[in-house]
VOGU-3710 file (C-alpha; in Angstrom, 3 decimals, decimal comma):
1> xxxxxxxxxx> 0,000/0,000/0,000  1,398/3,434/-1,044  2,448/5,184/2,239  2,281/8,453/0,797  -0,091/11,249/2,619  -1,700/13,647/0,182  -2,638/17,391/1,071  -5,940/18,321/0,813  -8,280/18,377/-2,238  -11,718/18,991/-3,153
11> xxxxxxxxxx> -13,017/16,073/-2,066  -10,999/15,616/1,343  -12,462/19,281/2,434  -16,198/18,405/1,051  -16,308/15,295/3,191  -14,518/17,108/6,352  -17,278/19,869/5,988  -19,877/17,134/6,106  -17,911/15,185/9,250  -17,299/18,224/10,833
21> xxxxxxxxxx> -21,207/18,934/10,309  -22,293/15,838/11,863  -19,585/15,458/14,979  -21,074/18,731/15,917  -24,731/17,825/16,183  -23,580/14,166/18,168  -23,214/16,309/20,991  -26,521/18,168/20,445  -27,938/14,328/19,928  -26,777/12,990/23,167
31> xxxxxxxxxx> -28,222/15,875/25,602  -31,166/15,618/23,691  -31,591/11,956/24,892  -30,414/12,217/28,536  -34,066/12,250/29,497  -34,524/8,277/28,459  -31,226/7,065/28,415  -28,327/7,598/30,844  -25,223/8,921/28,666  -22,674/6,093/29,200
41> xxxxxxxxxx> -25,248/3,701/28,356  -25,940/6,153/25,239  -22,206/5,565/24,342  -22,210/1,885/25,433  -25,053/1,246/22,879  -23,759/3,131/19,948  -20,342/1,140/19,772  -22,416/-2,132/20,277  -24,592/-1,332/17,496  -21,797/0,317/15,087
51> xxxxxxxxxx> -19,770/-2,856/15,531  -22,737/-5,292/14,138  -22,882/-2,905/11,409  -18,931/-2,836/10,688  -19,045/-6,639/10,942  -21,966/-6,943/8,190  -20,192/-4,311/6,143  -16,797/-6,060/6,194  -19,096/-9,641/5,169  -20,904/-7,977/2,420
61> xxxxxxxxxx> -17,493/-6,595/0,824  -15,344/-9,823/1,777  -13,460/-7,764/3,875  -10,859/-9,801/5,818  -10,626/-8,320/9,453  -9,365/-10,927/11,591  -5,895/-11,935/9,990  -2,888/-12,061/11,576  -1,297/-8,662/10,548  1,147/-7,651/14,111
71> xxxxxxxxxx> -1,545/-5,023/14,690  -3,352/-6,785/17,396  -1,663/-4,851/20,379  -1,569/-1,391/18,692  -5,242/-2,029/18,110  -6,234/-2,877/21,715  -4,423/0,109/23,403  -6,583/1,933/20,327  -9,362/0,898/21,586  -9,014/1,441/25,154
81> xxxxxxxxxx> -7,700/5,039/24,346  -10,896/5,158/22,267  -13,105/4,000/24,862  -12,115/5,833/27,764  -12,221/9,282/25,638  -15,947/8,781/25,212  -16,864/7,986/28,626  -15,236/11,102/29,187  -17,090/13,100/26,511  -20,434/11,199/27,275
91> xxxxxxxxxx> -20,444/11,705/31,462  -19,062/15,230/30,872  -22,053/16,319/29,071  -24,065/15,700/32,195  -22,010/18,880/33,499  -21,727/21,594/30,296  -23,617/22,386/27,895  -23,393/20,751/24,488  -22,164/23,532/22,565  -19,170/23,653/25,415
101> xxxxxxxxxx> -18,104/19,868/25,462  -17,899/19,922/21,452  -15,369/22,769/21,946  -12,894/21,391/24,450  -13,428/18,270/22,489  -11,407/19,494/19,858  -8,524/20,703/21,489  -7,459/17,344/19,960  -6,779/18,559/16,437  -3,999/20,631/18,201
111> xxxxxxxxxx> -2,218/18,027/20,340  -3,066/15,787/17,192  -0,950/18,120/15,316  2,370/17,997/17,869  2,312/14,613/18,420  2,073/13,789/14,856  4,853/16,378/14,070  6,929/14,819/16,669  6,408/11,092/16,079  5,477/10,545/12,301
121> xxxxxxxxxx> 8,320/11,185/9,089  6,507/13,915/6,744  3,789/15,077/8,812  5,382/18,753/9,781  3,750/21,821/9,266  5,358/25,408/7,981  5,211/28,527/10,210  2,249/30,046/8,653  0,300/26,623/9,666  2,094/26,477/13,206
131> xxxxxxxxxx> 0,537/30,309/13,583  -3,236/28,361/12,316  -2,921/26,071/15,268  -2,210/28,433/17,769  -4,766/31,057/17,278  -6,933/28,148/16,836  -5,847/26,568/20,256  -6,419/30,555/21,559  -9,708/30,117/20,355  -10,518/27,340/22,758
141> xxxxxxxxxx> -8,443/29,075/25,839  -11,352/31,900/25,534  -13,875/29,397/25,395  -12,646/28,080/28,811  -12,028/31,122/30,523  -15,671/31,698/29,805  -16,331/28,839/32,240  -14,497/30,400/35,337  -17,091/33,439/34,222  -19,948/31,494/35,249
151> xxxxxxxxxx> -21,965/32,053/38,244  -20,293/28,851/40,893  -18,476/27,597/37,436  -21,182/25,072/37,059  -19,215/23,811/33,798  -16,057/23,344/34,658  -16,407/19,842/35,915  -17,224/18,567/31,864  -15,574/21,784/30,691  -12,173/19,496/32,171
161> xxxxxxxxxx> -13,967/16,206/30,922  -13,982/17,354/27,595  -10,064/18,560/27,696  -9,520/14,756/28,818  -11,144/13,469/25,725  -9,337/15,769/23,628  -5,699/14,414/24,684  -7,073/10,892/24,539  -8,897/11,096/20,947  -5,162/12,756/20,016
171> xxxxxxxxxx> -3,019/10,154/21,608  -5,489/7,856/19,987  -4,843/9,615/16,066  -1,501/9,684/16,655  -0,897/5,651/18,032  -2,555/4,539/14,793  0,071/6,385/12,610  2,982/6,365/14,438  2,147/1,862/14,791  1,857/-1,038/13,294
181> xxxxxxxxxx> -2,162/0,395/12,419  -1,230/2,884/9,736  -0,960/0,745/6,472  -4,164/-1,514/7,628  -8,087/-0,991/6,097  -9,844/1,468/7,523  -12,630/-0,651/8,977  -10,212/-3,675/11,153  -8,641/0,066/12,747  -12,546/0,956/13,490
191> xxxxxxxxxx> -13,037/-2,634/14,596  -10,898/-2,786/17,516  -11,976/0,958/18,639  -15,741/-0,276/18,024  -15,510/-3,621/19,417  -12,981/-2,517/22,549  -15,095/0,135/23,462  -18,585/-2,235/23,284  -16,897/-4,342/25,988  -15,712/-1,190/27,886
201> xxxxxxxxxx> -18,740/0,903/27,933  -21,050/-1,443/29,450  -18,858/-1,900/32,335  -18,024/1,728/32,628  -21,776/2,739/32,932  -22,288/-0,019/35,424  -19,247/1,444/37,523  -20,843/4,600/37,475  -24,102/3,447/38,977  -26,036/5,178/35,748
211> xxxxxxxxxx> -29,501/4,223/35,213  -29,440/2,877/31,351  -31,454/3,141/29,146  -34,846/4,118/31,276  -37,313/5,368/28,347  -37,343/4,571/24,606  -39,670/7,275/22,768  -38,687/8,733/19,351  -36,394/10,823/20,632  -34,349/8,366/21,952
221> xxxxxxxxxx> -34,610/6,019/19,299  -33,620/8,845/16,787  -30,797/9,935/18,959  -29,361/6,385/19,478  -29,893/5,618/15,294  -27,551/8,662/14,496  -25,174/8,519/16,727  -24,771/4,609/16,049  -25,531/4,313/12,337  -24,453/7,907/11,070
231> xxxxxxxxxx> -21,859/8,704/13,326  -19,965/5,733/15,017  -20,441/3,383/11,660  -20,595/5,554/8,491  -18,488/8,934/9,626  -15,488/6,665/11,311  -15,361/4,654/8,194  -14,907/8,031/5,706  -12,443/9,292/8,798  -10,457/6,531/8,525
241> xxxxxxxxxx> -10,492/6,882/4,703  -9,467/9,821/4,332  -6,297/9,201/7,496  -5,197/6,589/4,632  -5,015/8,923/1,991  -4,247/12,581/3,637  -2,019/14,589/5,864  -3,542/13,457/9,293  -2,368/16,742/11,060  -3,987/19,147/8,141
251> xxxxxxxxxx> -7,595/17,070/8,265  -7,526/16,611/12,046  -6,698/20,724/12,550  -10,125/21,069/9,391  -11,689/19,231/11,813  -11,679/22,687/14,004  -14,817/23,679/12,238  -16,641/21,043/14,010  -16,471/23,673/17,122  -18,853/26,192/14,742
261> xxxxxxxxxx> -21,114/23,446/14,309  -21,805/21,828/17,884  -22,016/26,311/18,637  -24,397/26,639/16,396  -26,604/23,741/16,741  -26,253/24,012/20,611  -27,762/27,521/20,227  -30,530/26,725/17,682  -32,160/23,163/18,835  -31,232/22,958/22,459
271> xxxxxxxxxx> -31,147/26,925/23,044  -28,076/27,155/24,767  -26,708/30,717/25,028  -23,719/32,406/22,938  -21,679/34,714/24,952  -19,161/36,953/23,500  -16,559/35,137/24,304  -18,022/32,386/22,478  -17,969/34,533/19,529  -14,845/35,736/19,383
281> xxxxxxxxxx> -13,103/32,296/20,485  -15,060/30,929/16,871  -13,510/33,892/15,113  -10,214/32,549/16,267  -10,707/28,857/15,308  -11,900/30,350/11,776  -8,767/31,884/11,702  -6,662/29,082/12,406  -8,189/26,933/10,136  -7,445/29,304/7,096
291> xxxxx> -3,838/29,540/8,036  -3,225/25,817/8,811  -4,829/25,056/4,967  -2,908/27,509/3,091  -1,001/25,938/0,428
//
């Protein structure tokens, strides 16, 4: 397999707009089914039911996933990096708002972007980009400092959460192309994030004493579908694409737009509110993401 990483074209920023798109509205999906379903369960469910889909994918194609390949140890610390980062993201949103967690969630684009300059050959950006990443990552330190703002800092229990997840979805993008994982198919690297985090997850919500899944009205049903089917089967699957075929550290810091998103879709279905700070720290990100791109 050619080892070469491409920068981005057409297509690679058409399908991060659309990823970036739906990543932001997950977050948006999962407060909107707290009411019915306990959000480590959420989580728990959506790997279980993404992995029967991966599995029936990889049948239908004759898609070989279980060879022996030296990838089996990278793959289960993948996983387990994987699965702890979204109990993190998934409990956090019990303490911020949706529109916060997706922010802080994507500090990971940035420590995506060091690690990956500092353990892969070829993935190094130029000055200009460096300066994109760290108005971007200034962009997310006003975001935060708008937690300490709040009246008894109500948020700053999943505002930290979400900073957690960030590292470990980075440590996560960077294990699987610094290893063994980063010449393999796209779907065996989902697979053992998928089907680690399906055993994981269970346990995790049981540890936590959560409730499960407590009411199933369209809502919930709708909520679980997307963030199983859309988001956990079909948008990995194009992610992992695209990390076979692209600079990882110029579509993971694209993936900053996400942040506008999960803002926006935070403010118009769940009516969360949009401070100034909020404002400006999307300016930033905007900002960043037109310097890290520039040819």
């Amino acid at each position: 397999m050619n080892s070469t990483r491409l920068p981005l074209d057409a297509t690679a920023v058409g399908l991060m707009l659309a990823l970036a798109m739906l990543w932001g509205l997950q977050q948006v999906a999962i407060k909107l089914a707290l009411a019915g379903a306990s959000p480590v369960a959420q989580s728990a469910v959506r790997s279980i039911v993404a992995s029967a889909l991966l599995l029936g994918w990889a049948r239908l194609r004759g898609i070989a996933l279980f060879e022996r390949d030296g990838t089996l140890a990278a793959g289960l610390a993948a996983g387990l990096l994987f699965g702890v980062e979204f109990v993190f993201i998934y409990a956090g949103l019990e303490h911020t708002a949706a529109a916060r967690m997706v922010v802080f969630v994507y500090l990971a684009p940035v420590l995506t972007a060091l690690g990956l300059a500092w353990f892969v050959p070829g993935e190094r950006l130029r000055a200009v980009q460096w300066a994109g990443v760290l108005l971007a990552f200034a962009g997310l330190v006003v975001a935060f400092a708008d937690g300490f703002a709040a009246p008894g800092r109500a948020t700053l229990r999943g505002d930290l959460y979400g900073v957690i997840a960030a590292a470990l979805w980075a440590a996560t993008t960077v294990l699987i192309r610094a290893s063994a994982l980063a010449p393999v198919r796209a779907e065996k690297t989902l697979l053992y994030q998928l089907g680690v985090s399906a055993l994981l997850l269970p346990a995790a919500s049981w540890l936590l004493g959560e409730r499960g899944i407590t009411r199933l009205d369209a809502t919930v049903i709708a909520s679980l579908a997307f963030q199983s089917v859309v988001v956990a089967f079909a948008s990995y699957l194009v992610w992992f694409w695209l990390l076979t075929r692209y600079l990882a550290a110029r579509l993971a810091v694209f993936s900053f737009l996400t942040p506008l998103f999960g803002v926006a879709f935070g403010v118009l279905i769940l009516g969360e509110a949009l401070s100034p700070q909020f404002a400006l720290a999307a300016a930033l990100v905007g900002l960043g993401i037109a310097l890290v791109n520039r040819r």
